[in-house]
C-alpha positions as CSV (number, residue, x, y, z in Angstrom):
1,X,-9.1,-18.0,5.3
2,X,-10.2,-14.7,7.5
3,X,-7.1,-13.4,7.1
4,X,-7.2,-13.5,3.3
5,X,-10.3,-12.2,3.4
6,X,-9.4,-9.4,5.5
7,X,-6.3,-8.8,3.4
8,X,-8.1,-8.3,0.5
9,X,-10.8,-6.5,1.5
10,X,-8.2,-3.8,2.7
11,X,-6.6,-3.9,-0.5
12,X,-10.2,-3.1,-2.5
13,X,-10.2,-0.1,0.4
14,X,-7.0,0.9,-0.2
15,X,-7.3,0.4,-4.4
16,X,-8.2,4.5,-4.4
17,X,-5.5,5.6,-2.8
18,X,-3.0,3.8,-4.4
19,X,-4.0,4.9,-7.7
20,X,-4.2,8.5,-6.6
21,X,-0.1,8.8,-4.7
22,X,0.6,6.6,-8.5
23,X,-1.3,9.3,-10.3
24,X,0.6,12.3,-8.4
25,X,3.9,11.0,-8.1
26,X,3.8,10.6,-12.4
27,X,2.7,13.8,-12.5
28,X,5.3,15.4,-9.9
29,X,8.1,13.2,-11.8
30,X,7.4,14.8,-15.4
31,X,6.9,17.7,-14.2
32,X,10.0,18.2,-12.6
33,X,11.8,17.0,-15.8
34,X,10.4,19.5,-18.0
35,X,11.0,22.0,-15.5
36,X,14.2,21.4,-15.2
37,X,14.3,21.2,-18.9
38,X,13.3,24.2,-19.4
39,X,15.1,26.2,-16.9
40,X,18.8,24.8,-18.7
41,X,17.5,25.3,-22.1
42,X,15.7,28.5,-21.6
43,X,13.1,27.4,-24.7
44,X,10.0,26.6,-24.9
45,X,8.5,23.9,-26.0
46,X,10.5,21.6,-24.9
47,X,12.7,18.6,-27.7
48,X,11.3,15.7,-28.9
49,X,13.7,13.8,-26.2
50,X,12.8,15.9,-23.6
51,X,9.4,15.1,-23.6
52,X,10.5,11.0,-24.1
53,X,12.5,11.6,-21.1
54,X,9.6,13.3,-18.6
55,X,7.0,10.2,-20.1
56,X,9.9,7.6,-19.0
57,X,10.2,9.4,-15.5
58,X,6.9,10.5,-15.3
59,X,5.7,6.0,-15.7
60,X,8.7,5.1,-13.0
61,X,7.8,7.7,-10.7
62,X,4.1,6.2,-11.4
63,X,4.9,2.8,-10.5
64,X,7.0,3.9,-7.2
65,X,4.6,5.8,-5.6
66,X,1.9,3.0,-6.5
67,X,4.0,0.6,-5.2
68,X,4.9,2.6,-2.4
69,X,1.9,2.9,-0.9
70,X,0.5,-0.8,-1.8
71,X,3.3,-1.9,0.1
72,X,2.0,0.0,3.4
73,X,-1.3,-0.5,3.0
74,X,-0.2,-4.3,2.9
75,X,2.0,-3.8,5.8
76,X,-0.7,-2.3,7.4
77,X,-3.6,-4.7,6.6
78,X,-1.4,-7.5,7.9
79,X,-0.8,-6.0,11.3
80,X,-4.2,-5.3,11.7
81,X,-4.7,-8.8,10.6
82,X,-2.2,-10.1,13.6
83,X,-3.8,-7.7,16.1
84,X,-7.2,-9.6,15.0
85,X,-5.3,-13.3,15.4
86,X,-3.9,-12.6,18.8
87,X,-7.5,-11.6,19.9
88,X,-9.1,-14.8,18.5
89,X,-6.1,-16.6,20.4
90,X,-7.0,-15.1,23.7
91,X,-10.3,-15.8,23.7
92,X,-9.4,-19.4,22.4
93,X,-7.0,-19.7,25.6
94,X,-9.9,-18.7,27.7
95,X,-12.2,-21.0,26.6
96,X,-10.1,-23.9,26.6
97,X,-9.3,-22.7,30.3
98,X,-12.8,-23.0,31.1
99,X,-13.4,-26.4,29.5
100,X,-10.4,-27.9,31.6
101,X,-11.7,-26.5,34.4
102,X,-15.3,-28.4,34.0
103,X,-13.4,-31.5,33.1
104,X,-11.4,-31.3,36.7
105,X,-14.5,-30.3,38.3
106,X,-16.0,-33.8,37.1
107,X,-12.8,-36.1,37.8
């Protein structure tokens, strides 16, 4: 249940950042299609299925860099999430060390 917890509350943390790298990466895909438009066709403003075609990449380059980054924020969040298991581990180990130590003291 902590780990959930901690899982999601890096993914509200990480919400901003995602949709910012999503935002860029749309705009950076669009634009690069009506640049390259532009530069082959010389004319501006650009066709009706040139601007079709820069929406289209513009969403897919959208959703990859959204993704993109969700994907390592996850990655991330569940290492950290292991790092914060094998601690909790350790200090179980210890304590159970202690315990069977008290119980041989009093055989």
């Amino acid at each position: 249940m902590r780990v959930t917890a901690h899982i999601v509350g890096t993914l509200f943390k990480a919400i901003g950042k995602i949709f910012l790298a999503a935002i860029f990466c749309g705009i950076i895909g669009a634009g690069v299609v009506l640049l390259v438009s532009f530069v082959k066709s010389n004319h501006w403003p650009p066709d009706t299925l040139t601007i079709i075609s820069a929406v289209a990449v513009g969403v897919l380059a959208l959703y990859a860099g959204g993704i993109t980054v969700l994907m390592r924020e996850a990655v991330r969040a569940l290492v950290e999430a292991a790092k914060d298991v094998e601690s909790n581990a350790g200090h179980a180990l210890a304590g159970a060390e202690t315990v069977a130590k008290e119980i041989e003291k009093r055989l």
